[in-house]
C-alpha positions in Angstrom: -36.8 13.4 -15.9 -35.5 9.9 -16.9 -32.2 10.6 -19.7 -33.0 9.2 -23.3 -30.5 6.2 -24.4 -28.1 8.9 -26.0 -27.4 10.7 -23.0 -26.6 7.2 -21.4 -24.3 6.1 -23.2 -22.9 9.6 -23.2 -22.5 9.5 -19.8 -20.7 5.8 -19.8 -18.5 7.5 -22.5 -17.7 10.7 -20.2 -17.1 8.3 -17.1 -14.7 6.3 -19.0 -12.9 9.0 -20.5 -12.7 10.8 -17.4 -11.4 7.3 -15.4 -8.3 7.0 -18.1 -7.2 10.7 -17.3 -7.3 10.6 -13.9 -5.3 7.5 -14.2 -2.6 9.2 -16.0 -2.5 12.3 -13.6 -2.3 9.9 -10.4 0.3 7.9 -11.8 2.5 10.6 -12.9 2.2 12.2 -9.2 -0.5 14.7 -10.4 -3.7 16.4 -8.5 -7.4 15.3 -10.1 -10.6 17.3 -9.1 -13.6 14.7 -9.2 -17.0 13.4 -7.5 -16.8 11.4 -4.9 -19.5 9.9 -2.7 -19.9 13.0 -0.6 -18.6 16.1 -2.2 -16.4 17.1 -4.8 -12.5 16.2 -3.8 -8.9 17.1 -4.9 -7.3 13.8 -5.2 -4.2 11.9 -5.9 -1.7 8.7 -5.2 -2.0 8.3 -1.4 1.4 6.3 -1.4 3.3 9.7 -3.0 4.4 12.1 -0.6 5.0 14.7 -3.2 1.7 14.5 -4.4 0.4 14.5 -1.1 2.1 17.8 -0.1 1.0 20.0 -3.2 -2.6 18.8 -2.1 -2.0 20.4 1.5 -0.8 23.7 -0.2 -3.5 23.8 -2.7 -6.2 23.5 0.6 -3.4 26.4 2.5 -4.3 23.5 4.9 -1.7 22.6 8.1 -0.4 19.2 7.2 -0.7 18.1 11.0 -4.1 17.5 9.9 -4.4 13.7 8.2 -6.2 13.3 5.0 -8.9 11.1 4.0 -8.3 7.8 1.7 -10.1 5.8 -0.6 -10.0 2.5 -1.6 -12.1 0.0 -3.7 -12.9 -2.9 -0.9 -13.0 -3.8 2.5 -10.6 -7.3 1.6 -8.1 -4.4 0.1 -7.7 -3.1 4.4 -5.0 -5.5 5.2 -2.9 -3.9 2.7 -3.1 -0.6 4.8 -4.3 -1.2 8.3 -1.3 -3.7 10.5 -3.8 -5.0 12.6 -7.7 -4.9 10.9 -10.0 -5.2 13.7 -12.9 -7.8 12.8 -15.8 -5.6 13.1 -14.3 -3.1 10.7 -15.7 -4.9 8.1 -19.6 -5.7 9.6 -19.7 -1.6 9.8 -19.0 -1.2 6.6 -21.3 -3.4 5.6 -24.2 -2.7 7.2 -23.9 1.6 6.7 -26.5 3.3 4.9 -24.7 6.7 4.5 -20.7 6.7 3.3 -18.6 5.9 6.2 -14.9 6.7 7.0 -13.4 4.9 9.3 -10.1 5.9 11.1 -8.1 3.1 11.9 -4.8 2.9 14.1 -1.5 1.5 12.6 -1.7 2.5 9.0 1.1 1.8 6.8 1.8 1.6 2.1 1.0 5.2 2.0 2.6 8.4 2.6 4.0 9.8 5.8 1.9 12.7 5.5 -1.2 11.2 5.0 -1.4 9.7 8.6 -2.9 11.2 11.6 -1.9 10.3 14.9 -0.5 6.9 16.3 0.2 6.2 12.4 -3.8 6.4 11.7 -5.5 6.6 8.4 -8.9 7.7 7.6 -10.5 4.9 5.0 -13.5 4.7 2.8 -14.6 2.5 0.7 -17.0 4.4 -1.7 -20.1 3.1 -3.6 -20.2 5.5 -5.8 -19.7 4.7 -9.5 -16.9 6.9 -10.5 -15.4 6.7 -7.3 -15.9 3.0 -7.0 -14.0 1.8 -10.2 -11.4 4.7 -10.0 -10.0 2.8 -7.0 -10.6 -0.2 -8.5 -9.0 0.2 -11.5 -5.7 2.1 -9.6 -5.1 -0.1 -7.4 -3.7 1.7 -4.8 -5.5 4.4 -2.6 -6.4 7.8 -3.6 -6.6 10.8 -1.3 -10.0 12.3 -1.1 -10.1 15.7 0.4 -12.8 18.3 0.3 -12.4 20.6 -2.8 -12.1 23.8 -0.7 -9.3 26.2 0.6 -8.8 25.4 4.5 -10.9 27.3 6.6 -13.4 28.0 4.3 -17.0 26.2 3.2 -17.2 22.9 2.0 -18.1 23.0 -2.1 -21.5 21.2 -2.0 -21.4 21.3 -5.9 -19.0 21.5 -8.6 -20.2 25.3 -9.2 -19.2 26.3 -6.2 -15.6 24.8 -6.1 -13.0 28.0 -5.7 -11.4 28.8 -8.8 -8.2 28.2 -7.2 -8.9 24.7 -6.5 -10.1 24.3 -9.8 -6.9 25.6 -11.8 -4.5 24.2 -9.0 -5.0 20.8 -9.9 -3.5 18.8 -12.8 -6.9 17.1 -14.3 -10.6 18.3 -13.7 -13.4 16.0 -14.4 -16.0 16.3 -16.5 -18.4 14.0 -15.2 -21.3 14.6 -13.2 -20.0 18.5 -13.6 -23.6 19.0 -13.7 -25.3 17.1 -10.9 -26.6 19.8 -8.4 -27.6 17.2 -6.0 -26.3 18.0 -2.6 -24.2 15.7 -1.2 -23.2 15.7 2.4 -19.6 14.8 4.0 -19.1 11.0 5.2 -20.0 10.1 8.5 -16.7 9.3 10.6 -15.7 6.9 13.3 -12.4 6.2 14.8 -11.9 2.6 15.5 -9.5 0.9 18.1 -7.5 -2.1 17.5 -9.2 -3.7 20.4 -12.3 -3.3 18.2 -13.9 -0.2 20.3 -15.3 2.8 18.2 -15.9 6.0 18.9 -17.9 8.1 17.2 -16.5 11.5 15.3 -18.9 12.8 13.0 
């Protein structure tokens, strides 16, 4: 069913509403709940290590375990990655389902974000919210899956635990009512030589 004119422009409205709060809350070192390009995530400010913490007690998740970043475009990876190798940017190019890509040598964003040898897990998401959220921050934003540690992965904002949901600082509105399944990204770690290897 195709949505009238109204409900267009009351979704612009929502989405813009939405992208000024979650602005606020990530610059004042708070947690957001939104819709990414794969599932629902708890986000915030990638480069705060405070904010980064409360999102590994909110999961009850073992902060050994790196976390997923976004970021708004592929010319934005030399701000994070030391060494970008060149095909990075040809496989992000060319995938058809959102891809995170782990890259060695990370650095601008929080200890606790990084996996080992300093790695960071990166996307760069298509997704409209998603897409001008980064874009519009400027700096990365966490993108975790919006579910206690352990337990299922959320595949819509109806089935997000309640404690996810009241653990964070902002909750978005938009797209609250998509039921569309969404699946998680695929993954690939990447060397610095260039090699890639293939996690999920």
């Amino acid at each position: 069913m195709s949505l009238t004119k109204e409900q267009i422009q009351r979704n612009k409205a929502q989405l813009e509403a939405d992208i000024v709060q979650c602005l606020k809350t990530l610059s004042a070192g708070g947690l957001i709940l939104y819709p990414t390009d794969t599932v629902w995530g708890i986000g915030c400010d990638a480069t705060n290590a405070e904010a980064v913490k409360r999102v590994y007690q909110l999961k009850q998740r073992d902060d050994s375990k790196a976390l997923i970043v976004l970021i708004d475009s592929a010319d934005h990876l030399d701000h994070y990655v030391v060494d970008v190798p060149a095909i990075a940017r040809e496989l992000v190019d060319v995938a058809v389902k959102p891809l995170t890509i782990i890259y060695e040598g990370a650095y601008n964003v929080a200890p606790n974000v990084l996996g080992d040898e300093d790695s960071v897990g990166i996307r760069i998401p298509n997704d409209e919210f998603c897409h001008r959220l980064c874009e519009r921050y400027g700096k990365p934003i966490v993108s975790t899956s919006a579910n206690v540690s352990g337990q299922p992965t959320a595949k819509t904002f109806a089935d997000i635990d309640p404690s996810i949901v009241q653990g964070v600082d902002y909750v978005v509105e938009y797209r609250r009512q998509d039921n569309t399944l969404h699946q998680p990204s695929n993954i690939i770690l990447l060397g610095r030589d260039g090699t890639f290897k293939i996690i999920r």
